[in-house]
C-alpha positions in Angstrom: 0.0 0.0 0.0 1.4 3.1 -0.6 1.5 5.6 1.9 1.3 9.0 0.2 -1.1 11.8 1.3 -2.3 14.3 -1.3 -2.0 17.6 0.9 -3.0 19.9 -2.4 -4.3 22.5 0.8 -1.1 23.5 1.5 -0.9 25.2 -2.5 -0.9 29.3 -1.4 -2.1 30.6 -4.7 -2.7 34.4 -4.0 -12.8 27.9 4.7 -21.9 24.1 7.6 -22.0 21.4 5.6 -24.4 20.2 2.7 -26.9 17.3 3.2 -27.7 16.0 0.1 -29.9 12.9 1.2 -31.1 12.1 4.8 -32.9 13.5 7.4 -31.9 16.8 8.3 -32.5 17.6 11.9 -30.6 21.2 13.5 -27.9 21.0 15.9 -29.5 21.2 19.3 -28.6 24.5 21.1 -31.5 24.4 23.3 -33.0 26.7 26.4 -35.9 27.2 28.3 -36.5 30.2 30.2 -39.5 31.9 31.8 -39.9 35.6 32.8 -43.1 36.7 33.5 -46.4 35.2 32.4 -43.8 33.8 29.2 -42.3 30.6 28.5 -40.0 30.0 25.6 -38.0 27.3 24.1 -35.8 27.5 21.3 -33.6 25.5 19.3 -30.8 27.1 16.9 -27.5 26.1 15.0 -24.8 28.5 13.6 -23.6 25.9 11.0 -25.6 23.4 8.7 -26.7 22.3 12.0 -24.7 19.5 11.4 -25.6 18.1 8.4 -22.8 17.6 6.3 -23.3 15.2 3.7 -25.1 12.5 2.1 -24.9 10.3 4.9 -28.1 8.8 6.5 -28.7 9.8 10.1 -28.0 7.4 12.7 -29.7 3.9 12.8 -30.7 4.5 16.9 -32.1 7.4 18.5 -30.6 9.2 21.2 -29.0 7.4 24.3 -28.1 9.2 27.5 -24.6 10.3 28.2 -23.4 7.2 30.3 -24.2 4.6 28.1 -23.7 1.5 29.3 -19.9 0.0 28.9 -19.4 -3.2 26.7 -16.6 -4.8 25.6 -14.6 -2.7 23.2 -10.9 -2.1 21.6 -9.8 1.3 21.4 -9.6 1.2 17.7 -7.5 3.9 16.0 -7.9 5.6 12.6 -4.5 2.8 11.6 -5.6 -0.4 13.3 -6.6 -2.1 10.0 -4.7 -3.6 7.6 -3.4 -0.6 6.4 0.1 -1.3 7.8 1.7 -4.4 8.7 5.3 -3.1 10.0 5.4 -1.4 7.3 6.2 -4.1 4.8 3.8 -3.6 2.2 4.7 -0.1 2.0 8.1 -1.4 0.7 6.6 -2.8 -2.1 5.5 -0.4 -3.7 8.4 1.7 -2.9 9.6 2.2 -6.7 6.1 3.2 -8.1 5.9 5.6 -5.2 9.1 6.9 -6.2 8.6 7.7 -9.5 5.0 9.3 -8.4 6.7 11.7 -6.6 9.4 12.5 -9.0 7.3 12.9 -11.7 4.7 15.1 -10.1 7.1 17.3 -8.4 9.9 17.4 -10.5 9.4 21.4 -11.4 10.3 22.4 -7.8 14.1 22.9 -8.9 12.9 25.2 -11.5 11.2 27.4 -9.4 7.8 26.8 -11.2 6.1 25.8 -7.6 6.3 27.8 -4.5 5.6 24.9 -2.3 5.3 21.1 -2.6 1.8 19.9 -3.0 1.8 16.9 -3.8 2.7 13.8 -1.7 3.7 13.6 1.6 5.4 9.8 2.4 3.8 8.6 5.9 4.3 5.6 8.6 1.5 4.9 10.9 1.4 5.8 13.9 2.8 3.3 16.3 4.4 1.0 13.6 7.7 0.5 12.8 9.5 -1.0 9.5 12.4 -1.1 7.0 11.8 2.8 5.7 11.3 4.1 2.6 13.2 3.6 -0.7 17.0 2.4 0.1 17.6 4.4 3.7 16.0 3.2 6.7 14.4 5.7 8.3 14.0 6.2 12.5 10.4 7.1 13.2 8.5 9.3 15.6 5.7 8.6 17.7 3.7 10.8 15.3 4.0 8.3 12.0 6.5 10.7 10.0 9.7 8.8 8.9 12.8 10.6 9.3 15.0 10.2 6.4 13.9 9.0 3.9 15.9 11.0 1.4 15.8 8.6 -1.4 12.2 9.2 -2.1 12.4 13.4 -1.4 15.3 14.6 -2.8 15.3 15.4 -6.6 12.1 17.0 -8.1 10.5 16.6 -5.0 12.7 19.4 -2.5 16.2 20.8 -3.2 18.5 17.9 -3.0 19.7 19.5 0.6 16.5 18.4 1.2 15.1 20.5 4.8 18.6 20.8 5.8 19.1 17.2 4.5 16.5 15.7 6.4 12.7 16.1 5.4 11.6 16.0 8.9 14.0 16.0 11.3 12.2 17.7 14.0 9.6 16.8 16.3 6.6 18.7 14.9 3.3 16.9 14.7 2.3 17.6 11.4 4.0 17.4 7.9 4.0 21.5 7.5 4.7 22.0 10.9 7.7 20.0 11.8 10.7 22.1 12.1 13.8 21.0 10.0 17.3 21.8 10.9 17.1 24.8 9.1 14.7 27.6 10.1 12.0 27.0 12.8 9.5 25.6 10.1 9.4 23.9 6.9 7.5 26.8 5.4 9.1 29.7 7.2 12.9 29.0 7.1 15.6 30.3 5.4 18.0 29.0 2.6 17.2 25.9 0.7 13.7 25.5 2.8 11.7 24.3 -0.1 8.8 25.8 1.5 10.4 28.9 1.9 11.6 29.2 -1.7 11.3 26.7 -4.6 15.4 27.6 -5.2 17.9 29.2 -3.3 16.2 32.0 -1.7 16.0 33.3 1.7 12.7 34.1 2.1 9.5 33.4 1.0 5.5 33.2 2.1 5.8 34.4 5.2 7.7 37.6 4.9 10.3 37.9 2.4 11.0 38.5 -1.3 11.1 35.9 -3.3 14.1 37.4 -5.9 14.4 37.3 -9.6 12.0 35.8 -11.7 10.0 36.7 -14.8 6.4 37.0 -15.3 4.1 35.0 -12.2 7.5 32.3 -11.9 9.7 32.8 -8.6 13.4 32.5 -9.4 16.5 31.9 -7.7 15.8 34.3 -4.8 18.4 36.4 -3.0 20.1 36.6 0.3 18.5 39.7 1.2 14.6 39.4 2.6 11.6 41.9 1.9 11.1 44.5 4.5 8.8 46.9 5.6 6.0 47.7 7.7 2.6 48.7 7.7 0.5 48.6 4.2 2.8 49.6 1.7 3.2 47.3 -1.3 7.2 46.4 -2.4 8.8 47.5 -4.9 12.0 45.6 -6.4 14.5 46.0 -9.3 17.5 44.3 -10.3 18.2 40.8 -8.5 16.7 42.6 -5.0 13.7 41.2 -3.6 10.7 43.9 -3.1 10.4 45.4 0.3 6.9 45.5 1.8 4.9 44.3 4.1 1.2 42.7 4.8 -0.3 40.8 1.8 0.6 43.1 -1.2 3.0 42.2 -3.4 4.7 44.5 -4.8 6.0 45.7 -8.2 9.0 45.4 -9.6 11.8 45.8 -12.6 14.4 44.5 -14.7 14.8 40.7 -12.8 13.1 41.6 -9.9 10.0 39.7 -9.0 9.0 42.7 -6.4 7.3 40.0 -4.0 7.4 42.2 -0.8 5.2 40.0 1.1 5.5 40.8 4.7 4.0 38.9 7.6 0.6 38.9 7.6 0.5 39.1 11.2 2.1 42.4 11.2 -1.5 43.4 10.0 -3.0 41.8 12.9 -5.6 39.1 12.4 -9.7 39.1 12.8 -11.3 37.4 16.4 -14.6 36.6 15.5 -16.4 35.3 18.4 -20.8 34.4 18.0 -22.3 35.7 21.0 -26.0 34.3 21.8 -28.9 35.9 23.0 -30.1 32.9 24.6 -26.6 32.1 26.1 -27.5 34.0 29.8 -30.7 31.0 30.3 -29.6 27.8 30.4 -25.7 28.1 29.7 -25.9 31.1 32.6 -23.4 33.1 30.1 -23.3 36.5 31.4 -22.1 39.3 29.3 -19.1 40.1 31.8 -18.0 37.1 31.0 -17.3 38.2 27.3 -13.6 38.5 26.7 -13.7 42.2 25.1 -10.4 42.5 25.4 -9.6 39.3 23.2 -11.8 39.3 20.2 -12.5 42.3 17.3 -16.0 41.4 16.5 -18.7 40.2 18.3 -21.3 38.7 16.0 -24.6 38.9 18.3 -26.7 36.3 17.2 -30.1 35.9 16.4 -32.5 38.1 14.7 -35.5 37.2 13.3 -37.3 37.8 10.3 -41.1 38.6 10.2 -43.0 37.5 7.1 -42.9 40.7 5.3 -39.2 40.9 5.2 -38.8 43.0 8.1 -35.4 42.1 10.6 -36.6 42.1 14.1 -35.3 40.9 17.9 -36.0 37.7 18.5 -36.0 38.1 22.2 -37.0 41.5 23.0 -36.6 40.9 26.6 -32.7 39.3 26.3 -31.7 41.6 23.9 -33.0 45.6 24.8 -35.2 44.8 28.5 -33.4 42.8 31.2 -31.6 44.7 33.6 -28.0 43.8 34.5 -26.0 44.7 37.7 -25.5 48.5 37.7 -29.0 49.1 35.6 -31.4 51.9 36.3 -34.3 50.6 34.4 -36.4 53.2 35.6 -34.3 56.0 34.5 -36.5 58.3 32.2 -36.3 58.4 28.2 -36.9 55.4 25.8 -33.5 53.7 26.6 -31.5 50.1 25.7 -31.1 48.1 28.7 -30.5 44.0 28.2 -27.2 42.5 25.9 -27.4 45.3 23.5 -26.6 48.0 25.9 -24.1 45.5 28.0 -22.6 44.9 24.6 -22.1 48.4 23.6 -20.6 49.3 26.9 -17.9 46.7 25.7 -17.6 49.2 22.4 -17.3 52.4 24.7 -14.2 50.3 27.0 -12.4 48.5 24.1 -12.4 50.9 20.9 -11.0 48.4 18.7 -14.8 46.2 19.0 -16.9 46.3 16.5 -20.1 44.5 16.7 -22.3 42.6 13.9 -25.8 41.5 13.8 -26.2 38.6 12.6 -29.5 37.6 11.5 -31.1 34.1 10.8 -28.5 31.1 11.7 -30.1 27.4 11.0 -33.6 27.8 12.1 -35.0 30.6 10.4 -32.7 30.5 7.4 -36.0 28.8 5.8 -37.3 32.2 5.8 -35.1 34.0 3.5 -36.0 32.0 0.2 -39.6 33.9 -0.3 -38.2 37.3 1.3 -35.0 38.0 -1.3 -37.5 36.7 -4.0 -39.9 39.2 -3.7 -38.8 43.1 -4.6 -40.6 44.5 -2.0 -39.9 42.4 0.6 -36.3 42.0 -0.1 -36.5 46.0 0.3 -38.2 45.7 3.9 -35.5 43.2 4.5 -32.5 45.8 4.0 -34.2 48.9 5.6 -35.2 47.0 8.4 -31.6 45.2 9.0 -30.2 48.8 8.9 -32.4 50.7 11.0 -31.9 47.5 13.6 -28.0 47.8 13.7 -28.2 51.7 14.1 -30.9 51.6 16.6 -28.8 49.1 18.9 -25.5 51.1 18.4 -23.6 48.2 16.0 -21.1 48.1 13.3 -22.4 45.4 10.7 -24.8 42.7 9.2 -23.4 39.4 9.5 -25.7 37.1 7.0 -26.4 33.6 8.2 -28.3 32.4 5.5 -28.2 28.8 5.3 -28.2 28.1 2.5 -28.7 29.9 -1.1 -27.6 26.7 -2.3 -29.5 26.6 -6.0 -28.4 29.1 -8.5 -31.4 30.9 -8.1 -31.2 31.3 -5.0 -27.6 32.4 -5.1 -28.3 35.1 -7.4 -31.3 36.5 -5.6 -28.5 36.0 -2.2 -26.3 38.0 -4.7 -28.9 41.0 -5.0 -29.3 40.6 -1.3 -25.6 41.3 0.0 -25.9 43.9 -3.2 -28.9 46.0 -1.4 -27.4 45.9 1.9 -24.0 47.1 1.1 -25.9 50.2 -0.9 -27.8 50.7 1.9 -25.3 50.3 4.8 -23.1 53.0 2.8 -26.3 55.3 1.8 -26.4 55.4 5.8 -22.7 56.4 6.2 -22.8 58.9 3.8 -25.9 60.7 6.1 -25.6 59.9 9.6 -22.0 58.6 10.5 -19.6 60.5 8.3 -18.6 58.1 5.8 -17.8 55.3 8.6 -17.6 51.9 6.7 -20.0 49.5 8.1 -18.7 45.7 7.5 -21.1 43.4 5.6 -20.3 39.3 6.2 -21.9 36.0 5.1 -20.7 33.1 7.4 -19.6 30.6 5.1 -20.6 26.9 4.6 -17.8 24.5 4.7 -19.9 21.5 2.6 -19.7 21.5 -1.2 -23.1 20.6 -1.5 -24.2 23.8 0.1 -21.2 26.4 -1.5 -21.3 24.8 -5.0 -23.6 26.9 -6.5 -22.3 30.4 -5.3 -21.0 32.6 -7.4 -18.4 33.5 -5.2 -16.8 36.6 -7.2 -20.3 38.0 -7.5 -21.1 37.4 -3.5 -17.4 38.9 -2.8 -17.4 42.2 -4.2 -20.4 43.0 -1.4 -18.7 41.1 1.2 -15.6 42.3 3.9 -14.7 38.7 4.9 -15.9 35.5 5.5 -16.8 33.6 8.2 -16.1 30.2 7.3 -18.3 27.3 9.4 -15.9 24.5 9.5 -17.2 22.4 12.2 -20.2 19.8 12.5 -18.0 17.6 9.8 -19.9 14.5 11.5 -22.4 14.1 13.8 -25.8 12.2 14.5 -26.5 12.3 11.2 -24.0 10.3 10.0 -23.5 6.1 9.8 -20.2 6.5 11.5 -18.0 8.5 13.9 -15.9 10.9 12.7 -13.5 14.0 13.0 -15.6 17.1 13.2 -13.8 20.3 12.1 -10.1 18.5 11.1 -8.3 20.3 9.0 -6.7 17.3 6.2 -8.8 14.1 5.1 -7.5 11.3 6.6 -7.3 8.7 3.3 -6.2 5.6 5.6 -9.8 6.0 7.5 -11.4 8.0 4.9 -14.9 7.8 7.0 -13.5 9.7 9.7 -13.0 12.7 7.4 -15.8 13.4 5.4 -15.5 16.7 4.4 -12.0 18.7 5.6 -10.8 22.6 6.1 -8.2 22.2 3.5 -11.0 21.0 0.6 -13.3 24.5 1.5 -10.7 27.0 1.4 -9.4 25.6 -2.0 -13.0 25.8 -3.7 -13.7 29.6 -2.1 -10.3 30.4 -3.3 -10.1 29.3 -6.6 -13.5 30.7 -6.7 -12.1 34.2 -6.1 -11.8 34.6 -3.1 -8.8 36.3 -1.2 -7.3 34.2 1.7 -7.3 36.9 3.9 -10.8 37.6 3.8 -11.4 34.4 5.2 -12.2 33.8 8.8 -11.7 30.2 10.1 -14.2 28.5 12.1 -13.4 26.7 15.2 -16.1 24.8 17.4 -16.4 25.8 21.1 -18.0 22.6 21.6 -17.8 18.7 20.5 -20.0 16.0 18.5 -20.5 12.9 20.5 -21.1 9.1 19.6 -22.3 5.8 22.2 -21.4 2.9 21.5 -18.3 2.9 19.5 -14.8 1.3 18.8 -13.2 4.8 17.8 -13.0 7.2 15.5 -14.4 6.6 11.7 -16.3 3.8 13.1 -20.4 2.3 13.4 -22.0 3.9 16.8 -25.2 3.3 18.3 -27.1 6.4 19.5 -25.6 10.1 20.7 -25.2 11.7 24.3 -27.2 14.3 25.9 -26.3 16.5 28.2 -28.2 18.4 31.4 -29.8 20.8 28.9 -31.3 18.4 26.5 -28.7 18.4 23.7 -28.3 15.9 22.1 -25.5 14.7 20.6 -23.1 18.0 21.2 -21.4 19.3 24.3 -19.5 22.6 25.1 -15.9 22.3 25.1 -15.3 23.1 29.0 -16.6 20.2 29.5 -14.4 18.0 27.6 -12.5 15.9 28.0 -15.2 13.5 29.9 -13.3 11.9 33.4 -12.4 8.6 31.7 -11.7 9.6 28.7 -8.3 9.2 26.7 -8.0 12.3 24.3 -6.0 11.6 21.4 -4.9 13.5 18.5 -4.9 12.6 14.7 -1.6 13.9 13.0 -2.7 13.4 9.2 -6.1 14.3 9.8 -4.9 17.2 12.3 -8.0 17.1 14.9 -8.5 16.1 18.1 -11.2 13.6 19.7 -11.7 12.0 23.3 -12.3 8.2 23.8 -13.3 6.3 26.8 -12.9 2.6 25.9 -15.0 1.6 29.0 -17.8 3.5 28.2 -17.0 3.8 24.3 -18.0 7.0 24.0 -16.3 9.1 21.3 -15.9 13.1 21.3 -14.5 15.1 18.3 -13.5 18.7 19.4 -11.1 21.2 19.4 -8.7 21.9 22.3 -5.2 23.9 22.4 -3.4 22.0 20.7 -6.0 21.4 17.7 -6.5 25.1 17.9 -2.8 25.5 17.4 -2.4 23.7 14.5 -5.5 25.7 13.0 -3.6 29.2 14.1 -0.6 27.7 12.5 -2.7 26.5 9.7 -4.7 30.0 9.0 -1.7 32.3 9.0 -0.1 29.5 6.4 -2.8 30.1 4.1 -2.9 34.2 4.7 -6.2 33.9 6.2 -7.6 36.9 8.1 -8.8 35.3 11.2 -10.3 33.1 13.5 -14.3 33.0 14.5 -16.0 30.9 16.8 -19.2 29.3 17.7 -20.5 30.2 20.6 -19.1 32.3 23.5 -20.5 30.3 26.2 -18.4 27.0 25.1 -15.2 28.6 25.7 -13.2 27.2 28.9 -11.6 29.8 31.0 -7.7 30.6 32.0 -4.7 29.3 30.1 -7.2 26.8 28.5 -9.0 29.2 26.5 -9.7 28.4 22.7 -10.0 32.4 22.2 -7.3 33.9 24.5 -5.4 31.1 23.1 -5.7 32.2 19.6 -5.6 35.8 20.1 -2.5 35.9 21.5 -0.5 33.7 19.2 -2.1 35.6 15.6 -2.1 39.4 16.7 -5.1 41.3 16.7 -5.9 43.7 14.3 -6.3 47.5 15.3 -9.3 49.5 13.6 -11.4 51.6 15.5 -15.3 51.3 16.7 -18.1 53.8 16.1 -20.1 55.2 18.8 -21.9 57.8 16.8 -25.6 57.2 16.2 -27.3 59.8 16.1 -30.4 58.9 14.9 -31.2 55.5 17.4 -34.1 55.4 18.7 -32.7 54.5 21.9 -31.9 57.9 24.0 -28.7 56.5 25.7 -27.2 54.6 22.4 -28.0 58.1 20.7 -26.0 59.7 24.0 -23.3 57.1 24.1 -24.4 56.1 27.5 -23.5 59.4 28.6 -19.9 59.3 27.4 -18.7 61.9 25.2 -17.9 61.2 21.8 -16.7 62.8 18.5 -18.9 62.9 15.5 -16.6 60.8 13.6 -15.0 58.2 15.7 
């Protein structure tokens, strides 16, 4: 069997699912509350509400959490017959050989920035003869050591990463530092990820030297500089100083690629904050980490039948007094989330804060509203009088999903219409402020294959990209629910991956760094299961009644053995007594993403929801935030025409026209 991984996600030319058969049932964010003579339930999903493919749902219903323990073996994603000590993989050593020769052999001639072709793999846990003619040491993570035969020409520089494709101890195949630079594809000298030749720099912050038309050439010893957002420039054999994502220009033999690091830009926080997050999940809004995040997408509102965008919880969102409240102050004022949320604006001035309307249950209302003239009109007037009334930056559109070409172009009209009208606003009331306009993205090919994604882009300031709820109870099998790679050895465990999405958007159109990258604040659990990619028999449910999903700072389970998957790159929890199976993301999944995103040139990171999060040094989003760099642009608190008297007065604070 040949062990060779197509990794074509890690090509940087310049990422919730789609059912397609199957019962489709939302993800189960469910609360119950009561206030007054009211009761309430409701039951909402962010994503494709985990419907990701044509798998059939589940062939049990829902089992409690502590499902009764049966014999079991921990079952990885290699136990099969996939490897026996690696001797088959020696037999098809030759073939594999020539495979990678032949399909990387124009790395020496600088016509690829990075290989993206094959990666050559061990299993975890086994050992063998190595590859090709050189025996190869193995780590605990699967990746041989030297296997130089089979890298080597065509495939990197014959010094190879510092003449030894992986001779560090990362835990993935672009992360695993070689003995030259501190990563594969951020190193100097003959790093092949750095520079198809001899240069210096590369992706991540240098020039890439001489070269003709779109071709990198032979590089030079001197990197791209530069700082803020002025593009390169370059001439002779120099490469282009620079910095951020522009490249720059260039004369005579000098490619002018003065790409700095993205980070010096700073990077997007997105973090979904619920309206229904302070009933049963107790999520108060001092608990929001202000300081941590640059948007806040507040999520739900509604949409009445007429097209008009309205709260979906007046009391949650505008009445409910919070400590330090005077509710019976006079005027018509903003009390509940919406004035605790803009007090976050007023403290931290680089917040903004989106509304996002619909999410999984009321997307089936958008179909017959952007249809109809009229109503798609009462749909855009409404949205922006909503935002400016509660004191906010943006529309964040979770529509899901304009999946049909008609429905994509009338979704293209939509983001159209509320771009006009968002800037019609600007232009009267806030000083030509630029209010941000997103679409959270669907990571399932079913659901994003009909967008027209150049036409959706040119309306759009980024992307939110919803790349979670991969498996779930829908599915015949366990599986890994927001990895990053497909796993081809237990190709049932990755359905769908991170790396597939971003491709499709980006060969669509789309510019990496107006992507956002989704990562779950909670996990998709499985009974009655040998491990990951594998038949199960019913999901848990937790203390609130959800079923099949629980928030991260609750996982790991006590019990449980969490493991991580190094070709699929995500992380899952197994309790072999119990066999009970959690896919998730924790710190060291969300690391790789980071690493991952800022790889790519992404923009960001958003998550779903705020009330998942864990606190501390175990925090997804401090986590994050702190290794990618925020980005610095300031808020507005200027709304002059809110209906609200202490929005419209800033809560008192003052504030320039134009802030």
């Amino acid at each position: 069997m040949k062990f060779s991984i197509l990794l074509s996600a890690l090509a940087v030319t310049p990422a919730l699912a789609v059912p397609t058969a199957g019962s489709r049932s939302p993800s189960s964010y469910s609360y119950s509350y009561s206030y007054g003579s009211r009761n309430n339930s409701h039951s909402d999903s962010h994503s494709d509400s985990s419907h990701y493919g044509s798998s059939s749902s589940s062939s049990s219903s829902s089992s409690s959490s502590s499902s009764s323990s049966s014999s079991s073996n921990d079952n990885n994603s290699n136990n099969d017959n996939n490897s026996n000590n690696d001797n088959n993989c020696d037999n098809d050593d030759d073939n594999s050989n020539n495979n990678i020769k032949n399909s990387n052999n124009g790395l020496n001639n600088g016509q690829s920035k990075y290989p993206t072709d094959t990666y050559i793999v061990n299993p975890a846990g086994k050992s063998g003869t190595g590859y090709g003619s050189n025996p190869g040491s193995q780590y605990s993570n699967g990746y041989r050591n030297k296997p130089t035969n089979n890298y080597g020409k065509g495939y990197v520089p014959s010094g190879g990463y510092g003449n030894r494709p992986s001779s560090g101890n990362g835990n993935n195949p672009w992360n695993g530092p070689g003995s030259l630079g501190s990563k594969p594809w951020n190193g100097p000298g003959n790093n092949p990820w750095s520079n198809p030749d001899k240069g210096s720099g590369g992706f991540n912050g240098k020039g890439l030297g001489d070269g003709s038309g779109s071709t990198p050439g032979s590089g030079s010893s001197t990197p791209g500089s530069g700082s803020g957002s002025t593009p390169g420039s370059g001439s002779s054999s120099t490469p282009g100083s620079g910095s951020g994502r522009t490249p720059g220009s260039g004369s005579g033999n000098g490619f002018g690629k003065g790409f700095g690091d993205p980070a010096s830009q700073g990077h997007r926080n997105v973090l979904y904050v619920t309206n229904w997050g302070i009933y049963g999940a107790k999520y108060q809004p001092d608990q929001i980490p202000a300081d941590k995040v640059t948007h806040i997408n507040y999520a739900f509102a509604n949409i009445q039948d007429d097209g008009t965008v309205f709260s979906a919880d007046p009391w949650a969102d505008t009445q409910k007094g919070f400590p330090g409240d005077n509710t019976t102050e006079p005027g018509n004022n903003a009390y509940g989330l919406v004035k605790q949320i803009y007090q976050k604006k007023v403290e931290n001035r680089g917040l903004k804060v989106l509304l996002s309307i619909g999410g999984w249950t009321w997307s089936p209302k958008f179909p017959p509203i952007v249809a109809d003239d009229k109503k798609r009109a009462q749909f855009v007037a409404s949205a922006v009088k909503l935002i400016t009334d509660w004191g906010m930056d943006g529309i964040d559109v979770d529509w899901e999903y304009p999946n049909t070409p008609a429905l994509n172009k009338q979704c293209v009209i939509l983001l159209q219409e509320l771009r006009q009208a968002l800037d019609e606003y600007s232009a009267k009331h806030a000083n030509g402020y630029h209010f941000l306009l997103t679409f959270a993205a669907p990571a399932g090919p079913q659901n994003y294959g009909a967008f027209d994604f150049a036409a959706m882009d040119k309306s759009l300031d980024y992307w939110s990209l919803m790349a979670y709820d991969f498996a779930g109870s829908w599915d015949n099998t366990t599986g890994h629910a927001s990895n990053v790679f497909p796993n081809p050895f237990n190709p049932t465990s990755t359905k769908f991956s991170i790396s597939k999405a971003l491709d499709d958007y980006i060969k669509g159109g789309v510019a990496p760094r107006k992507f956002n990258l989704g990562i779950p604040l909670y996990g998709r659990g499985f009974n009655n299961t040998d491990g990951v990619g594998k038949p199960y028999h019913g999901v848990p449910v937790d203390s609130l009644g959800n079923q099949g999903t629980l928030t991260y700072k609750y996982l790991p389970l006590p019990g449980a053995k969490v493991e991580f998957d190094p070709i699929a790159q995500g992380t899952y929890s197994y309790d072999s007594k119990t066999r009970q199976l959690y896919s998730f993301d924790d710190i060291k999944s969300a690391g790789v993403k980071t690493d991952y995103l800022q790889f790519r040139g992404l923009g960001g990171a958003m998550y779903w929801e705020a009330s998942g999060d864990k606190t501390g040094d175990q925090s997804i989003v401090s986590y994050v935030a702190k290794k990618i760099g925020l980005e610095k642009s300031q808020n507005l608190l200027w709304y002059p025409v809110s209906q609200y008297d202490n929005i419209r007065g800033n809560l008192g604070q003052a504030v320039a026209k134009q802030s």
